[in-house]
Structure formats: structure tokens, C-alpha cells
CHARMM internal coordinates of N, CA and C (Angstrom, degrees):
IC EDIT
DIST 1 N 1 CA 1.4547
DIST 1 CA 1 C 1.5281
ANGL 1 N 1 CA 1 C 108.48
DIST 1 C 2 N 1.4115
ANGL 1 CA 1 C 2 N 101.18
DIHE 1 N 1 CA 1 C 2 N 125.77
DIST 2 N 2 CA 1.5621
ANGL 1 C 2 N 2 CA 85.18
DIHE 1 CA 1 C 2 N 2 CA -177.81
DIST 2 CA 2 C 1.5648
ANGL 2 N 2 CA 2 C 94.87
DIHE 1 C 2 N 2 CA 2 C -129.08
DIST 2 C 3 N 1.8347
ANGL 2 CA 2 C 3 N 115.76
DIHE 2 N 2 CA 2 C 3 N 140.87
DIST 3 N 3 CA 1.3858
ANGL 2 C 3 N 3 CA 108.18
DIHE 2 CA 2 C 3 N 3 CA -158.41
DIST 3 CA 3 C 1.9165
ANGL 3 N 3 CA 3 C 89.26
DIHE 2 C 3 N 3 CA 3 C -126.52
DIST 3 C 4 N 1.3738
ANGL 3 CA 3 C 4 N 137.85
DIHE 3 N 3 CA 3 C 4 N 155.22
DIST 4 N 4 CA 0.8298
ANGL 3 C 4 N 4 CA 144.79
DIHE 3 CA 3 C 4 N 4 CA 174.04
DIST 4 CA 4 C 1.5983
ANGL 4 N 4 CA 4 C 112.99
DIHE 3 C 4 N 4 CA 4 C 178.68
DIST 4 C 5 N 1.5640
ANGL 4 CA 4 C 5 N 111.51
DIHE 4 N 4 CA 4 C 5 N 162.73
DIST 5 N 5 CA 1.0626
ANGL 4 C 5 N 5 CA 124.52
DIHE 4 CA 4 C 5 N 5 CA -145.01
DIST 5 CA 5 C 2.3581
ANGL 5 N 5 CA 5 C 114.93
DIHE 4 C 5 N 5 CA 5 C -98.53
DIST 5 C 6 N 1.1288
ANGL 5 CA 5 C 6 N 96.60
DIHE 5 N 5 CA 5 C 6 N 112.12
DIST 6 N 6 CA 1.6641
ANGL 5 C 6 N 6 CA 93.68
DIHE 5 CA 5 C 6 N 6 CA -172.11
DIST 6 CA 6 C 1.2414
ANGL 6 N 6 CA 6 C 132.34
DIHE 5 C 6 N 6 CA 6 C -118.03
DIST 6 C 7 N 0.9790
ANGL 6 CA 6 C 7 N 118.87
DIHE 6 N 6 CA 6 C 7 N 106.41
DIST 7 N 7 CA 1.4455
ANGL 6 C 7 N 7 CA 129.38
DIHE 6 CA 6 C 7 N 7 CA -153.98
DIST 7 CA 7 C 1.7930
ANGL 7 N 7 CA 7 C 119.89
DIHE 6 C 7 N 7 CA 7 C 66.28
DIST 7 C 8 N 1.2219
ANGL 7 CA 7 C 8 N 105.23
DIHE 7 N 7 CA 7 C 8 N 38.57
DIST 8 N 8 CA 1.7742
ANGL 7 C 8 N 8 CA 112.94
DIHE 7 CA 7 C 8 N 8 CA -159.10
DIST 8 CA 8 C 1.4123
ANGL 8 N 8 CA 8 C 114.96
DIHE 7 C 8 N 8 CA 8 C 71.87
DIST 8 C 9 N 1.4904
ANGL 8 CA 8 C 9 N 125.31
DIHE 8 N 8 CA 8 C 9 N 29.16
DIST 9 N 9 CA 1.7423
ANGL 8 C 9 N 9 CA 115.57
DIHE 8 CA 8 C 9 N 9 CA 177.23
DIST 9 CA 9 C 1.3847
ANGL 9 N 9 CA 9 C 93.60
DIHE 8 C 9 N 9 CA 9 C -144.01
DIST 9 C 10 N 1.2633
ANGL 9 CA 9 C 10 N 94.57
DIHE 9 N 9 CA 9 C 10 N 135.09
DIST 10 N 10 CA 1.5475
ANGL 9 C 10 N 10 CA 110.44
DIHE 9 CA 9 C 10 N 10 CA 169.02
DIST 10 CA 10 C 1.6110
ANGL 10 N 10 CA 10 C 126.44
DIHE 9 C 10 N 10 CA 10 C -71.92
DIST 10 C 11 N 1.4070
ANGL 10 CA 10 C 11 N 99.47
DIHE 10 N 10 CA 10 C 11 N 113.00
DIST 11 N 11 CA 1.2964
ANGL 10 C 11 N 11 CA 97.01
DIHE 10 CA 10 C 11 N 11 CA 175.08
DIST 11 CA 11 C 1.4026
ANGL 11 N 11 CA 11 C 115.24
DIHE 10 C 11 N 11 CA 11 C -131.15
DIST 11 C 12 N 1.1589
ANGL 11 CA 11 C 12 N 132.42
DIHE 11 N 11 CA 11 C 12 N 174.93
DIST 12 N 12 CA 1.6809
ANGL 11 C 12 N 12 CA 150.83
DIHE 11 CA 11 C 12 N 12 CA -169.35
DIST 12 CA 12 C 1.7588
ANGL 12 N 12 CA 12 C 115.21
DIHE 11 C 12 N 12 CA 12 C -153.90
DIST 12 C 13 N 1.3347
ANGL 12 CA 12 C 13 N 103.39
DIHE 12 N 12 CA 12 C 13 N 140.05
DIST 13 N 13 CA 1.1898
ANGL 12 C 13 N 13 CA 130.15
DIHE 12 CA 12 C 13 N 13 CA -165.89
DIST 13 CA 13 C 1.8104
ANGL 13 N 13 CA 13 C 101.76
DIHE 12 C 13 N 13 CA 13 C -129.44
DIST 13 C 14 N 0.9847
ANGL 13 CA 13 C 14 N 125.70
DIHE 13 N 13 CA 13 C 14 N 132.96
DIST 14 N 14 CA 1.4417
ANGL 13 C 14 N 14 CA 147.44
DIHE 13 CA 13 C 14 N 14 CA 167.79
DIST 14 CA 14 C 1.4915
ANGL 14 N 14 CA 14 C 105.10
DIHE 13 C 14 N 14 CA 14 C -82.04
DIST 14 C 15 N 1.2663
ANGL 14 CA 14 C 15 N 132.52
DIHE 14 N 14 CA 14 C 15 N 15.01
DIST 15 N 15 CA 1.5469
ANGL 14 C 15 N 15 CA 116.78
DIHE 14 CA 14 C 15 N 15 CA 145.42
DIST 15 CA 15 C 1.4946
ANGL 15 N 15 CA 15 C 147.37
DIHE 14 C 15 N 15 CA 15 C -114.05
DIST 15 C 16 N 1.4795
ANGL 15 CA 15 C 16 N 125.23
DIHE 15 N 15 CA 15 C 16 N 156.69
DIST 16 N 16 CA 1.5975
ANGL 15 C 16 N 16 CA 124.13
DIHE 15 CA 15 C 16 N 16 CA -175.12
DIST 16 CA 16 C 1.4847
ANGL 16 N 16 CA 16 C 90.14
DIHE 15 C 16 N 16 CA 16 C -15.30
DIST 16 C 17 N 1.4002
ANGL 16 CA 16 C 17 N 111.86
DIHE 16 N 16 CA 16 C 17 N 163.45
DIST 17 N 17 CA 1.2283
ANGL 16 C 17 N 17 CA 160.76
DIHE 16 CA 16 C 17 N 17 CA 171.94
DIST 17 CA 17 C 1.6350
ANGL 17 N 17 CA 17 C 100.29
DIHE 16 C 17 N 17 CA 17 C -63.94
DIST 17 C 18 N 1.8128
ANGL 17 CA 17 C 18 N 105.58
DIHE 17 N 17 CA 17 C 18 N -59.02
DIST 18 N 18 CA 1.2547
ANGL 17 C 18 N 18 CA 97.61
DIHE 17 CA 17 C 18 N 18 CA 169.54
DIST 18 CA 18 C 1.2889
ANGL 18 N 18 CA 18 C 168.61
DIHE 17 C 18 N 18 CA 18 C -125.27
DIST 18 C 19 N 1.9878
ANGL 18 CA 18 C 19 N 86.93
DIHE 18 N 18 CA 18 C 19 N 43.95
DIST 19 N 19 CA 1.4960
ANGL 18 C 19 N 19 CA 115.59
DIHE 18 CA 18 C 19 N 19 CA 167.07
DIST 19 CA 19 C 1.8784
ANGL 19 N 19 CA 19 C 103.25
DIHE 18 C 19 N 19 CA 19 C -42.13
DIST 19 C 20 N 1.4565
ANGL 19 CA 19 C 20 N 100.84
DIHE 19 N 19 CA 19 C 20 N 141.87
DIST 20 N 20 CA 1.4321
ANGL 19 C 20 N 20 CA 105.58
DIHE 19 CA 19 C 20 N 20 CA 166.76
DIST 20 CA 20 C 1.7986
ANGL 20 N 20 CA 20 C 130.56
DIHE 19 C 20 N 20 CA 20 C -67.38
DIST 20 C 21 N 0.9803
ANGL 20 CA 20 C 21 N 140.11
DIHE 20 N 20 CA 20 C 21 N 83.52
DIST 21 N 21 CA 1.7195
ANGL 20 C 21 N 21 CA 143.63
DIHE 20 CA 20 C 21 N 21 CA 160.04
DIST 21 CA 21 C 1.3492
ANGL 21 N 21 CA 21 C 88.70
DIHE 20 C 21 N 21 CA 21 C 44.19
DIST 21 C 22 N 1.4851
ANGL 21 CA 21 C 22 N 107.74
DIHE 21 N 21 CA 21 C 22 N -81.20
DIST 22 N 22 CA 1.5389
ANGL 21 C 22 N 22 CA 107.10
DIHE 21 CA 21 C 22 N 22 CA -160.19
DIST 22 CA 22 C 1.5194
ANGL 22 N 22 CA 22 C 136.88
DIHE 21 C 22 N 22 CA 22 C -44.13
DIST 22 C 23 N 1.7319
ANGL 22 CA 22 C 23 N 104.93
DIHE 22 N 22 CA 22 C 23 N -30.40
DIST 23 N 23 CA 0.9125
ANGL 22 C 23 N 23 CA 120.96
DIHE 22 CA 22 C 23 N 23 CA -151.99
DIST 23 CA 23 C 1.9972
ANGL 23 N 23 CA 23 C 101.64
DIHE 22 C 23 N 23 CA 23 C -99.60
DIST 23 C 24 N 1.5565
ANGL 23 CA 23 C 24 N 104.04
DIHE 23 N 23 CA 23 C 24 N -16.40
DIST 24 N 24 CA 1.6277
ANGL 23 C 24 N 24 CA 114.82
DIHE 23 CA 23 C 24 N 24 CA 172.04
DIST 24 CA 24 C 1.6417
ANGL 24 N 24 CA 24 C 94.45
DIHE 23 C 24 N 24 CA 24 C -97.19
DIST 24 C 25 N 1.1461
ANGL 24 CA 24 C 25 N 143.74
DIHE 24 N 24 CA 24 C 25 N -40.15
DIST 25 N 25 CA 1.4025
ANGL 24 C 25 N 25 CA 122.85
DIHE 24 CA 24 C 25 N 25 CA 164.09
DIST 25 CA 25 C 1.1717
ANGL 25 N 25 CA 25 C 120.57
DIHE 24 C 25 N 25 CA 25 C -50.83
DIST 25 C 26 N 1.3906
ANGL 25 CA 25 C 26 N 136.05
DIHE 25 N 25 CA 25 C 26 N -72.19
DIST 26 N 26 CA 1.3244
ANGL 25 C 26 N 26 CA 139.54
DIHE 25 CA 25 C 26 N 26 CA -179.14
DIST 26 CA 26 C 1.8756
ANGL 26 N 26 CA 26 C 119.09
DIHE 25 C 26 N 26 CA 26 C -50.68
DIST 26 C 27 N 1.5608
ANGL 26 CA 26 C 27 N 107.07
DIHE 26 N 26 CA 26 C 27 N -55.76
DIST 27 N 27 CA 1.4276
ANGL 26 C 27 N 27 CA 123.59
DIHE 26 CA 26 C 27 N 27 CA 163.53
DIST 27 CA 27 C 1.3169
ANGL 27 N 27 CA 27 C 134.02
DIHE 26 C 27 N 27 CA 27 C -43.25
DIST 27 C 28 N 1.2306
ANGL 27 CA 27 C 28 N 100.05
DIHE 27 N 27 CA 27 C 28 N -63.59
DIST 28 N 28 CA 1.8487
ANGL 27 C 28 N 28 CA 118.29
DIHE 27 CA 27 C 28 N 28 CA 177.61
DIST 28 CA 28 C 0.9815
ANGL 28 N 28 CA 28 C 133.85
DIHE 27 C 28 N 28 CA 28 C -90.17
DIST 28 C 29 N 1.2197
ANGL 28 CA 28 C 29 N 111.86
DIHE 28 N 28 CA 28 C 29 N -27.41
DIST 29 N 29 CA 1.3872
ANGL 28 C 29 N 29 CA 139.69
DIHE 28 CA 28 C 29 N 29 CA -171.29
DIST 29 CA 29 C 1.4664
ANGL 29 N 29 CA 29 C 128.37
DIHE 28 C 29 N 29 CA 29 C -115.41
DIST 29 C 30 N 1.2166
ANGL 29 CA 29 C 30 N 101.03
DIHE 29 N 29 CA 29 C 30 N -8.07
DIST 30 N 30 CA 1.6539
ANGL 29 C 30 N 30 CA 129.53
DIHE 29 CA 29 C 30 N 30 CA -167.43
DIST 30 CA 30 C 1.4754
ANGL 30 N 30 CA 30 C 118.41
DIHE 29 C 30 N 30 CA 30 C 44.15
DIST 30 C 31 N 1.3581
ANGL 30 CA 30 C 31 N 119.13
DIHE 30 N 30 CA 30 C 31 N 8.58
DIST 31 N 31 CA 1.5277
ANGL 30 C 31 N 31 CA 103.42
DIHE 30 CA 30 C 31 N 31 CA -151.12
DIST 31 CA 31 C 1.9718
ANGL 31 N 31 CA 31 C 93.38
DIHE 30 C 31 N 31 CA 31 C -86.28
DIST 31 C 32 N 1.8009
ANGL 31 CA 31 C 32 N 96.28
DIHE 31 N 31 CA 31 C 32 N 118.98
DIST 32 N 32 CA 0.9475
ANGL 31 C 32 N 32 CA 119.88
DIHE 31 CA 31 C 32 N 32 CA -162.01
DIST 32 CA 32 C 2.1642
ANGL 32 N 32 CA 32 C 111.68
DIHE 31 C 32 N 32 CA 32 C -75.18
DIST 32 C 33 N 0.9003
ANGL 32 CA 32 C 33 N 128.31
DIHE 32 N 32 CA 32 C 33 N 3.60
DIST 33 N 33 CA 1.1590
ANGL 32 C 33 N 33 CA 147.38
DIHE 32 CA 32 C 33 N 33 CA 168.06
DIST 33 CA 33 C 1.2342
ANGL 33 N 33 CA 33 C 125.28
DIHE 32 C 33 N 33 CA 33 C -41.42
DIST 33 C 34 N 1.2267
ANGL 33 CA 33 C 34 N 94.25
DIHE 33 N 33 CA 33 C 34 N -54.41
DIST 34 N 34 CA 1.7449
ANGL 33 C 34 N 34 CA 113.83
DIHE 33 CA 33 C 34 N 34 CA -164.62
DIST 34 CA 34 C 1.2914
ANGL 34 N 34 CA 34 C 120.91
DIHE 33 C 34 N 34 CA 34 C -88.09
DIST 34 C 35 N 1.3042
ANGL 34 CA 34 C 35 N 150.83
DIHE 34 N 34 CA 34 C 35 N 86.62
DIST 35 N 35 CA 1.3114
ANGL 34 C 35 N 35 CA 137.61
DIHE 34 CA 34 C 35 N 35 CA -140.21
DIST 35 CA 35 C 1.7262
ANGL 35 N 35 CA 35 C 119.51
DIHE 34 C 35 N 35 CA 35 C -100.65
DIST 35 C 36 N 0.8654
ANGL 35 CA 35 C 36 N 112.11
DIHE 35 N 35 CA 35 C 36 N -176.07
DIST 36 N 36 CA 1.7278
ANGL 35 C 36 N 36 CA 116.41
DIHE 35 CA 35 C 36 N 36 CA 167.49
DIST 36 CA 36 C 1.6704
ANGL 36 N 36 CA 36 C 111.94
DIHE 35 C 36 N 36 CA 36 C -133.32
DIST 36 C 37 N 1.7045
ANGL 36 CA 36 C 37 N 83.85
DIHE 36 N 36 CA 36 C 37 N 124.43
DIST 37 N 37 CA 1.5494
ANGL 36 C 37 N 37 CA 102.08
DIHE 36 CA 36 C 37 N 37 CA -172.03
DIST 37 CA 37 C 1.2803
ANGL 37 N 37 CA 37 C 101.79
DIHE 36 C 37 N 37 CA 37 C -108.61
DIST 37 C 38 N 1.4897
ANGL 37 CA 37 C 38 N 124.83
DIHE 37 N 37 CA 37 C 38 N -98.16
DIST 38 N 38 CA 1.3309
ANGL 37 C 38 N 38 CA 127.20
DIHE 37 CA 37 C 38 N 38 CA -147.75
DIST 38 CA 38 C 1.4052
ANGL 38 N 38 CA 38 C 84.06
DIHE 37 C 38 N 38 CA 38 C -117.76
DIST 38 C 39 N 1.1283
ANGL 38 CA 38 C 39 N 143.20
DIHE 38 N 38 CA 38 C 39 N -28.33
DIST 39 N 39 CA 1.9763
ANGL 38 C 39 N 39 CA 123.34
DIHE 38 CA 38 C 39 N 39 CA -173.29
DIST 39 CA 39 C 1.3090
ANGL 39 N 39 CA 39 C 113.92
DIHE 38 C 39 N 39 CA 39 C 85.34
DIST 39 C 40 N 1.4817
ANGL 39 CA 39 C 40 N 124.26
DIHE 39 N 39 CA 39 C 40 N 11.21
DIST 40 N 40 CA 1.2747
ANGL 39 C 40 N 40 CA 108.69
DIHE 39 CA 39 C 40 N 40 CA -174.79
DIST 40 CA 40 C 1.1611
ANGL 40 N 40 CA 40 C 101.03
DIHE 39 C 40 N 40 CA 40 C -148.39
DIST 40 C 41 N 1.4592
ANGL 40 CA 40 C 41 N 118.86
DIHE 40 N 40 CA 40 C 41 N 30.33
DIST 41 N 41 CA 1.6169
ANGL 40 C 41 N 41 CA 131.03
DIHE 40 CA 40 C 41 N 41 CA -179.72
DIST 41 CA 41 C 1.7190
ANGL 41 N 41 CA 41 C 110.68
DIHE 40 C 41 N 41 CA 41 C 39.00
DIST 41 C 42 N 0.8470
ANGL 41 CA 41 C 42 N 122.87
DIHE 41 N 41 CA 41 C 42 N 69.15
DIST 42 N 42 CA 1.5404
ANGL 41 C 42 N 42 CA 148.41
DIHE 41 CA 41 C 42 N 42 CA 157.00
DIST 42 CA 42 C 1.6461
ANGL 42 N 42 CA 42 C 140.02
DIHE 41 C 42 N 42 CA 42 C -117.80
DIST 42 C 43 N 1.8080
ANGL 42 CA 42 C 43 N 116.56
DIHE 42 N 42 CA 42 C 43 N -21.53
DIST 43 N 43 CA 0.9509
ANGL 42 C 43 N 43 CA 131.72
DIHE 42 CA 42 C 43 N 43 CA -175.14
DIST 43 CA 43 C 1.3482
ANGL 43 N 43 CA 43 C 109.10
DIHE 42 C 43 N 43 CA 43 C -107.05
DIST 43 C 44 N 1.4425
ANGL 43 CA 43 C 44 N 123.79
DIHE 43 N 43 CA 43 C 44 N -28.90
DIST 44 N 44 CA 1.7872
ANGL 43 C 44 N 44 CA 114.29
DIHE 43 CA 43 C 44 N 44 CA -175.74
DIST 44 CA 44 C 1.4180
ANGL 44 N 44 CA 44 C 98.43
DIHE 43 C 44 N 44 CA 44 C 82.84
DIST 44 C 45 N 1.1291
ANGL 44 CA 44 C 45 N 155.21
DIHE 44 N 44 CA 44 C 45 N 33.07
DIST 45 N 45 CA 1.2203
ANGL 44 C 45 N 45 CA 146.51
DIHE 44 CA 44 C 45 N 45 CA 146.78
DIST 45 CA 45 C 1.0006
ANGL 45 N 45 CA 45 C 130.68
DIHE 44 C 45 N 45 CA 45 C -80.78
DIST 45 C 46 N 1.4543
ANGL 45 CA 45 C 46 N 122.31
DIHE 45 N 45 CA 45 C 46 N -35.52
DIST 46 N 46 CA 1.6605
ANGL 45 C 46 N 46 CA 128.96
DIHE 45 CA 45 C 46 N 46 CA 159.92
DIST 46 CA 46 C 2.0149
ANGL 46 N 46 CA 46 C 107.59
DIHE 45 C 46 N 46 CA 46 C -91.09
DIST 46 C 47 N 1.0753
ANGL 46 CA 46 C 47 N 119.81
DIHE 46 N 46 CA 46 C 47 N 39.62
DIST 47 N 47 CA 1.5541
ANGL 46 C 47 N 47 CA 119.19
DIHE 46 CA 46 C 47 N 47 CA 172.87
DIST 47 CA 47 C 1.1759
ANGL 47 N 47 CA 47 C 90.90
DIHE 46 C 47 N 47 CA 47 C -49.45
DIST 47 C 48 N 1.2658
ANGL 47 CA 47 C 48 N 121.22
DIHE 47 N 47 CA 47 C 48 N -178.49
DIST 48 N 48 CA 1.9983
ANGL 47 C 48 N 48 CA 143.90
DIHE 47 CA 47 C 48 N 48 CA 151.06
DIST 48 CA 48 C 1.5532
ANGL 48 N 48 CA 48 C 95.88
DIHE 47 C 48 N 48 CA 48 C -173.96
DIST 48 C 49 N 1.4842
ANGL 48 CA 48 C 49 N 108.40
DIHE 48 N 48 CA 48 C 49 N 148.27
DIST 49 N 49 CA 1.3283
ANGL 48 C 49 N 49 CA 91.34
DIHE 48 CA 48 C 49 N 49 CA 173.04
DIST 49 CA 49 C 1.8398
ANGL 49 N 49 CA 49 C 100.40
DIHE 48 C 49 N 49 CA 49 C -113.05
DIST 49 C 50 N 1.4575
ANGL 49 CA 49 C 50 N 125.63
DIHE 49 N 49 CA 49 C 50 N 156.59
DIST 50 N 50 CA 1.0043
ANGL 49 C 50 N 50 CA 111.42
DIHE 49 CA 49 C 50 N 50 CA -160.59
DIST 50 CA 50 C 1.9422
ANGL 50 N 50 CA 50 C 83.43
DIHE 49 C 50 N 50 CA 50 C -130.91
DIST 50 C 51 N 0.9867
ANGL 50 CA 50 C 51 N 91.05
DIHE 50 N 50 CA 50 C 51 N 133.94
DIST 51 N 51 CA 1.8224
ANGL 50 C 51 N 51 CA 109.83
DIHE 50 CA 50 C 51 N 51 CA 171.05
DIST 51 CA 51 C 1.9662
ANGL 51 N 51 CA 51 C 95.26
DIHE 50 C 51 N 51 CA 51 C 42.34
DIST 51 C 52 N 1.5223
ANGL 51 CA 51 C 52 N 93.66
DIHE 51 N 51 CA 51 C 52 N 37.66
DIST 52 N 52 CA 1.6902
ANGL 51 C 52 N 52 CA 91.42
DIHE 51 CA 51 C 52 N 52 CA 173.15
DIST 52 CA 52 C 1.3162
ANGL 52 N 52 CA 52 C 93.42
DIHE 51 C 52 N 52 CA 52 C 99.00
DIST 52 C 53 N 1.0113
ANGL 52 CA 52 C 53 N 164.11
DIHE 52 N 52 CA 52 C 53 N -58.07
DIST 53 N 53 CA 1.6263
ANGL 52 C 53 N 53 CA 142.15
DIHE 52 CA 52 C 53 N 53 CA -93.86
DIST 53 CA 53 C 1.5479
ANGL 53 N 53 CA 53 C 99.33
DIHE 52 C 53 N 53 CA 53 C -143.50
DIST 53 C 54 N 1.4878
ANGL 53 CA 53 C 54 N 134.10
DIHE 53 N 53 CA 53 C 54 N 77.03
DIST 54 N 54 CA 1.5211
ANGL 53 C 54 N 54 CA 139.02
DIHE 53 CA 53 C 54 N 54 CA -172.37
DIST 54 CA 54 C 1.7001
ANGL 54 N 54 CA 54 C 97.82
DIHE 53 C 54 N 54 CA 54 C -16.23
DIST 54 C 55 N 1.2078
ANGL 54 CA 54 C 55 N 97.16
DIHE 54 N 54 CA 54 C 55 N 164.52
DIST 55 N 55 CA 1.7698
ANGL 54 C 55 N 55 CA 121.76
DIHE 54 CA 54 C 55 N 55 CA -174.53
DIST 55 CA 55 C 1.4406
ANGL 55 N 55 CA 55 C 110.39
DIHE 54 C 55 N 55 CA 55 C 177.26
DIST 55 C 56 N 1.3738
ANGL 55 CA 55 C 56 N 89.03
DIHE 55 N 55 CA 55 C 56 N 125.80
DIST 56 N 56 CA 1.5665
ANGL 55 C 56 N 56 CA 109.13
DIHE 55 CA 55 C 56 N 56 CA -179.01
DIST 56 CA 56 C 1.7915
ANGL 56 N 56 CA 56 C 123.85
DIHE 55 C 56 N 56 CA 56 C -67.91
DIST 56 C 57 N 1.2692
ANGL 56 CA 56 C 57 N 120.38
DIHE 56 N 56 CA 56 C 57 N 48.26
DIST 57 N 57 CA 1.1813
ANGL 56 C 57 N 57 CA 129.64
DIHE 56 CA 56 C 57 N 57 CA -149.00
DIST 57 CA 57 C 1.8284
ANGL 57 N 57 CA 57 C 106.60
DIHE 56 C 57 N 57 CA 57 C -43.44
DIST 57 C 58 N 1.4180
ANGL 57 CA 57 C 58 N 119.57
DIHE 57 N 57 CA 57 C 58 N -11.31
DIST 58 N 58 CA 1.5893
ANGL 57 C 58 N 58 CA 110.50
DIHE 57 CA 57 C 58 N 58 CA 169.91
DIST 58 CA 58 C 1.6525
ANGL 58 N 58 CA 58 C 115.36
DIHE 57 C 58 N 58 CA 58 C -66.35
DIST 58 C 59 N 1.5960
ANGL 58 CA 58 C 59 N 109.71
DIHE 58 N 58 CA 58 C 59 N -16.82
DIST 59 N 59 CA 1.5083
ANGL 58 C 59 N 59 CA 103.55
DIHE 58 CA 58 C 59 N 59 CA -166.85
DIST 59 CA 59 C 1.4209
ANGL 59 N 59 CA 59 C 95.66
DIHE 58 C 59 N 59 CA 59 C -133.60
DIST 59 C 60 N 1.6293
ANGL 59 CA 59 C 60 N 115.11
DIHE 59 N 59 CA 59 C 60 N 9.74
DIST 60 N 60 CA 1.7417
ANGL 59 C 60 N 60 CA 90.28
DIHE 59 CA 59 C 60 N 60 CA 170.56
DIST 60 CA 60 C 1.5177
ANGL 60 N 60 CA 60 C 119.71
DIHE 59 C 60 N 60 CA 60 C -123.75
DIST 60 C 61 N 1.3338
ANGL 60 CA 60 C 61 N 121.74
DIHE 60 N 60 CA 60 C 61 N 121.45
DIST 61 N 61 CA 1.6558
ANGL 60 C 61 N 61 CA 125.95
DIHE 60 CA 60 C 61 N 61 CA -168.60
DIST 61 CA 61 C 1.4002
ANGL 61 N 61 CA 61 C 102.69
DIHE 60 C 61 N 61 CA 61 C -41.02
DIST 61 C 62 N 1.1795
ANGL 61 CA 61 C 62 N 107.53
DIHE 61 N 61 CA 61 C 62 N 147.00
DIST 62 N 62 CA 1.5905
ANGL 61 C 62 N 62 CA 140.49
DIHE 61 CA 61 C 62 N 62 CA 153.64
DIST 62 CA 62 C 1.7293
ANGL 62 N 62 CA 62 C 105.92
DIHE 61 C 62 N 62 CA 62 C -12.14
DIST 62 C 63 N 1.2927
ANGL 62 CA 62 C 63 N 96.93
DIHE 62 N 62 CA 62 C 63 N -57.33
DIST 63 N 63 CA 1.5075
ANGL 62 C 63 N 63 CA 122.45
DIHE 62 CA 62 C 63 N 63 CA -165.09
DIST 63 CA 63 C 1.6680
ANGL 63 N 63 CA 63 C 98.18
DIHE 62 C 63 N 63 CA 63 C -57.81
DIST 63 C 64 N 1.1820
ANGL 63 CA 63 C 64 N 129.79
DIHE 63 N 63 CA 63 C 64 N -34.59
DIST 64 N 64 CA 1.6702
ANGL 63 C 64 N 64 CA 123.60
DIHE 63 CA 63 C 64 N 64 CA -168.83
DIST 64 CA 64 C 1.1745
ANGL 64 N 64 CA 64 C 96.61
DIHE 63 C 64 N 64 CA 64 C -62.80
DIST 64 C 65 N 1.5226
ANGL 64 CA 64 C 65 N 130.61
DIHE 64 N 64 CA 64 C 65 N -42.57
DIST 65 N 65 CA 1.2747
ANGL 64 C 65 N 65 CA 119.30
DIHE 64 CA 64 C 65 N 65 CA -171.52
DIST 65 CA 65 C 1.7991
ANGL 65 N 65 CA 65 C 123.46
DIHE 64 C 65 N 65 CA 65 C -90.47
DIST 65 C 66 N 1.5599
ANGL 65 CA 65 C 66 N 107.32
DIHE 65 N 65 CA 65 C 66 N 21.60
DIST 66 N 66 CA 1.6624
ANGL 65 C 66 N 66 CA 96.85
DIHE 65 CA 65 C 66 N 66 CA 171.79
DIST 66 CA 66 C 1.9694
ANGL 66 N 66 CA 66 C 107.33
DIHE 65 C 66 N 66 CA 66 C -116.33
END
COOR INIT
IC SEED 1 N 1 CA 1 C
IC BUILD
């Protein structure tokens, strides 16, 4: 279970640690924003910024953000 905080609300997701960001935002969470471009963090389509600081949510685990 991995639980962390989005847009100021607490939420949790029931997967590994190291499912990719993108794929528990868009998937689990629905929040439709965040897109899928190229998968290999080169295009800026899945950005998010997390506690301020951009992140490529196609290539970074779940885990950066708890």
C-alpha cells in the first residue's frame, strides 16, 4: 500500500512501490492530466512536479513520492 499526498489530499494506491508515477496517477487515481508520450522521459508529457521539483512521472516509481 503505498499512501501519499495529491494536490493536498491524501490518497493510497494498493501497488508495488515500483509501479511507475504515471501509471498510479492516470490508472488508479484517474487524474487525467498527466499524459503518456514517449516512455523514456524525453518528451515532457508525463512532467508532475512533486514537492516543487519537476519529475518525469513515466520513469519515476511510486516510491519518490512517499
Amino acid at each position: 500500500m503505498i499512501q501519499f499526498k495529491l494536490n493536498g489530499q491524501a490518497v493510497k494506491s494498493n501497488v508495488p512501490s515500483t509501479t511507475n508515477l504515471l501509471t498510479v496517477l492516470s490508472h488508479d487515481l484517474q487524474v487525467n492530466g498527466t499524459k503518456f508520450g514517449c516512455g523514456k522521459a524525453q518528451c515532457g508529457a508525463c512532467l508532475v512536479l512533486v514537492d516543487g521539483n519537476p519529475v518525469k512521472s513515466c520513469v519515476a516509481p511510486v516510491s519518490a513520492v512517499v
